[in-house]
MARTI-384553 format. One record per residue (C-alpha): residue number from 1; x, y, z. Coordinates in Angstrom, 2 decimals. Example, Ala and Ser with C-alpha at 12.3 -4.5 7.8 and 13.67 -1.06 7.14 Angstrom:
<atoms>
1  12.30  -4.50  7.80
2  13.67  -1.06  7.14
</atoms>
This chain:
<atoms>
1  0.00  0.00  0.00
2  1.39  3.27  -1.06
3  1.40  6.06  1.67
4  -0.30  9.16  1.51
5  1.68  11.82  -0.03
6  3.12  14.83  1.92
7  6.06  15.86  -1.07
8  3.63  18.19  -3.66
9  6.94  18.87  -5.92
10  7.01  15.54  -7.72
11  2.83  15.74  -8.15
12  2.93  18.80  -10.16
13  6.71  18.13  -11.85
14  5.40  14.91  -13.27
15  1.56  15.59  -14.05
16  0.89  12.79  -11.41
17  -3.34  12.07  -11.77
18  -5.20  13.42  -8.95
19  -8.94  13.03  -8.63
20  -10.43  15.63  -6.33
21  -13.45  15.18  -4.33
22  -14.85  18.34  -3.78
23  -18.24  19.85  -5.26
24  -18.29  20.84  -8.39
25  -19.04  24.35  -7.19
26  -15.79  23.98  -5.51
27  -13.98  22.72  -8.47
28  -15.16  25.43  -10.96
29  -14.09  28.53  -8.75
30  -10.05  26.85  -8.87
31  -8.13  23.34  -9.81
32  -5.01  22.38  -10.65
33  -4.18  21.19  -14.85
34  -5.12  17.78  -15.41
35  -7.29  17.15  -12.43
36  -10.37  14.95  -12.48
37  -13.52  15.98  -10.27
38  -15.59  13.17  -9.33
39  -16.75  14.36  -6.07
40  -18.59  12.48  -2.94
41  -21.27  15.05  -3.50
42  -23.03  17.27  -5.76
43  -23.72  20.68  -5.01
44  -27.08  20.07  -3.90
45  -25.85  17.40  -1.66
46  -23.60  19.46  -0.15
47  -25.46  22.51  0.40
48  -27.60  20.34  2.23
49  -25.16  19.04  4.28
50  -23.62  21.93  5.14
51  -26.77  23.89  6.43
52  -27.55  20.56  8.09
53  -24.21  21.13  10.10
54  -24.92  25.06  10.94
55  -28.23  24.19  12.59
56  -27.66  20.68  14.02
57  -23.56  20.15  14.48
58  -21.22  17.61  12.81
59  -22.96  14.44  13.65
60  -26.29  15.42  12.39
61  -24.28  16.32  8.79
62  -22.01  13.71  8.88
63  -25.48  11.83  8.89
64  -27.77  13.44  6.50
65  -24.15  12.81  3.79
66  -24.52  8.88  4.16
67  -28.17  9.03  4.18
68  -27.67  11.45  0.37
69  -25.17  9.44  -0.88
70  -26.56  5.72  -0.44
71  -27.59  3.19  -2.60
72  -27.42  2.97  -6.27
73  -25.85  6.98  -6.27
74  -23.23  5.57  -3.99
75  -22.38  3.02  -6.11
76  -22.24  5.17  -9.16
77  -20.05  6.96  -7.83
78  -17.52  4.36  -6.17
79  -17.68  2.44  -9.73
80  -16.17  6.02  -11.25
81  -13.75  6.33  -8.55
82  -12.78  2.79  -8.82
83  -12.30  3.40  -12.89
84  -10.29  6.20  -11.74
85  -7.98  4.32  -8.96
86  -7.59  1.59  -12.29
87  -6.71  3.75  -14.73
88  -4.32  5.81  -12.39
89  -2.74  3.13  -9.97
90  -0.23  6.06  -9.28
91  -2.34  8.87  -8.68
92  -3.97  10.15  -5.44
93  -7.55  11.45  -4.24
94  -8.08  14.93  -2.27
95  -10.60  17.04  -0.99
96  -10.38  20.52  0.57
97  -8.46  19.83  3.68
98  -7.27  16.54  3.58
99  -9.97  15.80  5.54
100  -13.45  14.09  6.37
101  -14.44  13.89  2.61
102  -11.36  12.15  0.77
103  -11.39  10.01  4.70
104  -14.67  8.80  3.77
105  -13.65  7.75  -0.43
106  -10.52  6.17  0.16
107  -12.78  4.17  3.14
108  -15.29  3.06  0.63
109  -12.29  2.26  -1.40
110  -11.21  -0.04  0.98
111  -13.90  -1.70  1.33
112  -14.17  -2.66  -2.46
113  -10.93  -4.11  -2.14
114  -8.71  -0.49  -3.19
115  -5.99  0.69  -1.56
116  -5.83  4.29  -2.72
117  -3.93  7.09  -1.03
118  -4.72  10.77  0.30
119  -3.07  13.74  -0.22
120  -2.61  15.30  3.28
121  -3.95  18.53  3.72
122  -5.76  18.37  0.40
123  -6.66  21.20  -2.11
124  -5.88  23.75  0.00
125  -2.51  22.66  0.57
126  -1.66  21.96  -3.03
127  -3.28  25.37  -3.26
128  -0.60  27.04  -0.64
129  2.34  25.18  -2.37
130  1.95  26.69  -5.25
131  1.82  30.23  -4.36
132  5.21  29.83  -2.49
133  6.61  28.51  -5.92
134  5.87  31.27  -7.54
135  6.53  33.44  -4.50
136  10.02  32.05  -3.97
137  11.08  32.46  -7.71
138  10.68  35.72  -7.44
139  12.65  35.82  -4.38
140  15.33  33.74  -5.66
141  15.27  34.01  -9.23
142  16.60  36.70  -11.97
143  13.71  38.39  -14.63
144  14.00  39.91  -17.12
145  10.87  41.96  -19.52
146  10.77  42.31  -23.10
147  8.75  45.41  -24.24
148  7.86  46.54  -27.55
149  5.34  48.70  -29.73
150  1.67  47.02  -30.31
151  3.03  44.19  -32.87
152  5.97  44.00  -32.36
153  6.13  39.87  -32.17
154  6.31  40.25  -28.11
155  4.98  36.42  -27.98
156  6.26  34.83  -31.01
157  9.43  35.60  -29.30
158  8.77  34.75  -26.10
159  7.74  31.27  -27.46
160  11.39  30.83  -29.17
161  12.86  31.39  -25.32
162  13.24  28.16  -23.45
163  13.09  30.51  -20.45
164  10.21  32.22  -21.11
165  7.03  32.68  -18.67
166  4.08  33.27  -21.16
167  1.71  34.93  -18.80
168  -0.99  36.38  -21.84
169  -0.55  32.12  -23.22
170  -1.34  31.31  -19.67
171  -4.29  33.95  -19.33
172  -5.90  32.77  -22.61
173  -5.55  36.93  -23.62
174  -3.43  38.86  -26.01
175  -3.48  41.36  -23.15
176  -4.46  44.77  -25.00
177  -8.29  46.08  -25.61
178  -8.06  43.63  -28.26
179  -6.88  40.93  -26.29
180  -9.64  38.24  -25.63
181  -10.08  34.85  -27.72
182  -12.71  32.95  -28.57
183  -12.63  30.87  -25.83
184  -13.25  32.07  -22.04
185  -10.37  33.19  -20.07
186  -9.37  30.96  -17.31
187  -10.49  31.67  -13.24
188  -8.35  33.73  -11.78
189  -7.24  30.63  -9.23
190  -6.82  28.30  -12.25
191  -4.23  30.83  -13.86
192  -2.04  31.24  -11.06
193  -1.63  27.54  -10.75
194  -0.68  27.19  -14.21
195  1.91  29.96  -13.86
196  2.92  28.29  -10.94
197  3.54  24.68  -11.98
198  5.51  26.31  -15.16
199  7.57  28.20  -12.74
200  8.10  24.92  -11.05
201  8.67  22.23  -13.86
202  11.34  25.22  -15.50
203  13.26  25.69  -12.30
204  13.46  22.13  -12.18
205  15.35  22.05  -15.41
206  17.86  24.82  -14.23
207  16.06  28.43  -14.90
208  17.16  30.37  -13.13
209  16.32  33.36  -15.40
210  12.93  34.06  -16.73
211  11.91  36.11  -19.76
212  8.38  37.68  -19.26
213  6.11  40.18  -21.42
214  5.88  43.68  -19.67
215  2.13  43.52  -19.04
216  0.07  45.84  -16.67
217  -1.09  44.08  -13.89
218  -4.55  42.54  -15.40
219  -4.44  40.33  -18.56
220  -7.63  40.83  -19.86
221  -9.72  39.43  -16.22
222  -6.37  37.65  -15.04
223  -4.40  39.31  -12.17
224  -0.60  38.94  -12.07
225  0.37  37.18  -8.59
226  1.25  40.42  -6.62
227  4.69  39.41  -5.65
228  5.69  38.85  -9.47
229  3.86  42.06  -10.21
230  6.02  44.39  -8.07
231  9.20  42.58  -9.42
232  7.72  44.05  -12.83
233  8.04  47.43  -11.86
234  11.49  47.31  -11.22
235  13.32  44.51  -14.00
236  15.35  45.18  -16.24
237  14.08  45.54  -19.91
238  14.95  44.44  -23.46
239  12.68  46.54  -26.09
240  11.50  44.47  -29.03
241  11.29  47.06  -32.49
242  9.66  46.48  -35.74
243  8.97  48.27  -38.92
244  5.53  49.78  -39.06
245  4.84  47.35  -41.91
246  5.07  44.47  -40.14
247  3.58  45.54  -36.86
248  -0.11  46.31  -39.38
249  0.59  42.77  -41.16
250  1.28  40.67  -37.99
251  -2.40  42.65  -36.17
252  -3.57  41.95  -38.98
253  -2.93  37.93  -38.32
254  -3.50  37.45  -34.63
255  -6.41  39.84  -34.39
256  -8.41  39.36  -37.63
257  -7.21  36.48  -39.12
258  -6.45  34.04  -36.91
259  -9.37  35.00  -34.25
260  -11.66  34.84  -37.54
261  -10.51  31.24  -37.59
262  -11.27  31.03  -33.69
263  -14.81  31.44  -33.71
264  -15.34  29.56  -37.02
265  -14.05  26.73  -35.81
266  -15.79  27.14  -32.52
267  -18.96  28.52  -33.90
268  -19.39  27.11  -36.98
269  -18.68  29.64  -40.37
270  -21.59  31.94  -40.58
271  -22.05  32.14  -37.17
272  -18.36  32.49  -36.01
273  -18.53  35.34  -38.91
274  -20.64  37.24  -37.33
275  -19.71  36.78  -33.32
276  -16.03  37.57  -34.79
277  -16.88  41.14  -36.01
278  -19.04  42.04  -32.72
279  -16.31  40.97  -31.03
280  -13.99  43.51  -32.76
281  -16.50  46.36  -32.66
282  -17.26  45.72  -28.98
283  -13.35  45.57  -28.33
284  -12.88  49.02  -30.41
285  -15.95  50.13  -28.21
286  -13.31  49.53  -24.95
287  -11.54  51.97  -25.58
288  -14.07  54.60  -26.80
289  -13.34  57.18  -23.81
290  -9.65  57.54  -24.64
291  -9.97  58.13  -28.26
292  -12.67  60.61  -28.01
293  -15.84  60.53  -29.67
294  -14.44  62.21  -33.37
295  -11.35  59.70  -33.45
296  -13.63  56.92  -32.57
297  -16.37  57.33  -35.09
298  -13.47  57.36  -38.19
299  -12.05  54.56  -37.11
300  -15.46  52.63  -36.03
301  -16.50  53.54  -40.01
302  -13.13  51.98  -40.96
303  -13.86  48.80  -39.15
304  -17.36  48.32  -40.29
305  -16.42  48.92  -44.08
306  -13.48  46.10  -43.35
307  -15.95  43.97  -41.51
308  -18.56  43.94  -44.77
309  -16.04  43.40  -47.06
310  -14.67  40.22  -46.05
311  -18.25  38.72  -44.79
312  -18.73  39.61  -47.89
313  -15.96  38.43  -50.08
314  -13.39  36.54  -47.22
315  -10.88  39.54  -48.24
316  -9.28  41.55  -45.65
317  -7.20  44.35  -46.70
318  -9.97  46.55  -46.09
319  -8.61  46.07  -42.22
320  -5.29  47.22  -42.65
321  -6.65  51.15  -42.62
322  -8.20  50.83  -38.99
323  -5.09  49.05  -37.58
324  -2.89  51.75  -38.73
325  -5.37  54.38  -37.53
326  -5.21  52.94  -34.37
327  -1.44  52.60  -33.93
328  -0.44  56.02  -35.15
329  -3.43  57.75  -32.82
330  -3.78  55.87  -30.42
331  -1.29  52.83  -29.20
332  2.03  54.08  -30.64
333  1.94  57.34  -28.82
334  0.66  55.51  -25.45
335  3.48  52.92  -25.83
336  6.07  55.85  -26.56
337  5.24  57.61  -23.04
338  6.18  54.27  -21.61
339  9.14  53.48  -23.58
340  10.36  57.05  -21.89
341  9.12  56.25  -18.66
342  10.99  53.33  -18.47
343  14.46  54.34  -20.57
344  16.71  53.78  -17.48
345  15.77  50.06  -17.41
346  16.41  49.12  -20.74
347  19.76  47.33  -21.61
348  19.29  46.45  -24.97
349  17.20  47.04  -27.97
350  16.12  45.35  -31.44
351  14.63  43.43  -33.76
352  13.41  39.66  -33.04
353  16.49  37.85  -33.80
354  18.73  40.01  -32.30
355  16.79  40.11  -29.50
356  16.27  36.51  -29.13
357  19.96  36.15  -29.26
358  20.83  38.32  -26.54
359  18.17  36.77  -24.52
360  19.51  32.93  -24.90
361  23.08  34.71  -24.60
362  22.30  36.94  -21.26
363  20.81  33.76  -19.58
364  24.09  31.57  -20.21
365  25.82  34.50  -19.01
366  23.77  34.65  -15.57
367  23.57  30.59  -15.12
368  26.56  30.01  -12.45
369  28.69  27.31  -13.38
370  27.92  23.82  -12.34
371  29.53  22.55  -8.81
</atoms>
């Protein structure tokens, strides 16, 4: 019989299976990658139980949960965890605190014959484990931040960088007005635990230096862990440049082409056509209060004439004239402030392959040699 497992670093390094026993209520608000939910109760069930335990104490609950979960639903649900325990004979079970709930599976378990083991202190420890990853990285780690005009290739570079921390990949979000996909954003919870386990597996390999996007602190409805945050306002920075050209044609891509292609293939063609271009009129609507109601109108007439033309035809060159409207007016001049702003952090500056070089050159420079 396996013990139950108090060492978290090898569950998350090597994608161990976990099955977690809390509500689905619970599971929905934040999980960790990979996880199964099969839970001892539903959320009826459990909101049941735990009023039950307000009014009439432990007992009374612990009660009214064998009474809900008898029978033929118990034995639904021990034939899925027992598929699981099959399936996985290296995984582990966990509920919110380690406690009463994954006590009373792995139990049942038993009975049928399975030895299956707990994680001690459950979710909420896997939960707290995490954090300190990324909190200690931070600590103990060196960052750098690549910045950059509004397509510039910030990501495609990023995604060259065996050191990179892809927090906009990791937030489902391009991270400007423009920013959200066709699919939903993760929960905030669910985000940081990715982050975290990336941190985790790199470090593992020998990072030591990460590479991250200089992002605000919100990526589209994802919030940058606070401690990582803060280090942003004071790394150093390389700045990523780019002719105005290829800024409009690589827009162009990620946020007409290829999000086009999102909802289509989500959506289905004529109506992924159409959510596509309200999604680009409601993301030019964002930002409606710092363009000013003159600015926004000419480019809003731009968009729609772009918009007909390629429901109507597939062609879009039409959106070219909105994209650079909105980089010379709006973004470029933003993004210049900034560049200024932050002048005294930046220690290099160029296009992407020179910048990619330095990058994979700067962190063989900072590795310490090997004892």
């Amino acid at each position: 019989m396996r013990p139950d497992c108090t060492d978290f670093h090898p569950l998350f390094l090597d994608d161990v299976p976990m099955m977690d026993m809390r509500a689905p209520i619970e599971f929905a608000k934040g999980a960790f990658p990979g996880v199964v939910n099969l839970p001892l109760m539903n959320d009826a069930e459990r909101h049941k139980v735990g009023t039950c335990f307000k009014q009439q104490g432990q007992g009374a609950a612990i009660a009214l949960g064998h009474q809900l979960v008898n029978g033929a639903v118990k034995q639904a649900r021990l034939e899925a965890w027992a598929a699981f325990a099959s399936a996985n004979p290296q995984g582990y079970l966990y509920c919110f605190r380690g406690g009463l709930r994954s006590q009373i599976v792995q139990g049942w378990l038993r009975e049928a014959g399975i030895d299956y083991p707990r994680i001690s202190g459950g979710y909420k420890a896997l939960r707290n484990y995490l954090l300190d990853t990324t909190a200690q990285a931070v600590a103990q780690c060196d960052f750098v931040l690549m910045g950059g005009l509004t397509g510039t290739g910030k990501t495609d570079v990023l995604l060259q960088l065996d050191n990179a921390l892809d927090l906009e990949g990791h937030a489902n979000h391009r991270g400007s007005s423009f920013g959200k996909r066709a699919t939903a954003q993760p929960a905030q919870i669910d985000f940081e635990n990715q982050l975290a386990i990336d941190v985790l597996k790199k470090r593992a390999r020998g990072v030591q230096q990460f590479v991250l996007e200089d992002e605000g602190r919100i990526v589209g409805s994802c919030a940058v862990p606070l401690p990582l945050y803060q280090g942003m306002q004071r790394y150093p920075l390389v700045w990523l440049e780019d002719s105005f050209v290829q800024r409009v044609e690589r827009i162009l891509r990620d946020y007409v082409i290829d999000l086009c292609a999102e909802f289509v293939a989500l959506h289905g063609e004529d109506e992924g056509r159409q959510l596509f271009a309200e999604r680009l009129r409601h993301s030019l609507g964002n930002i409606r209060k710092r363009l000013g109601g003159e600015r926004l109108q000419r480019l809003q007439a731009l968009l729609d004439q772009a918009l007909d033309e390629q429901l109507r035809s597939g062609d879009v060159d039409l959106h070219r004239g909105w994209i650079e409207g909105l980089l010379n007016e709006y973004y470029d001049p933003m993004y210049a402030y900034q560049r200024e702003a932050k002048a005294h952090r930046i220690e290099f500056a160029g296009d992407g392959v020179e910048v990619r070089e330095y990058l994979k050159a700067r962190a063989q420079r900072e590795r310490p040699p090997a004892r």
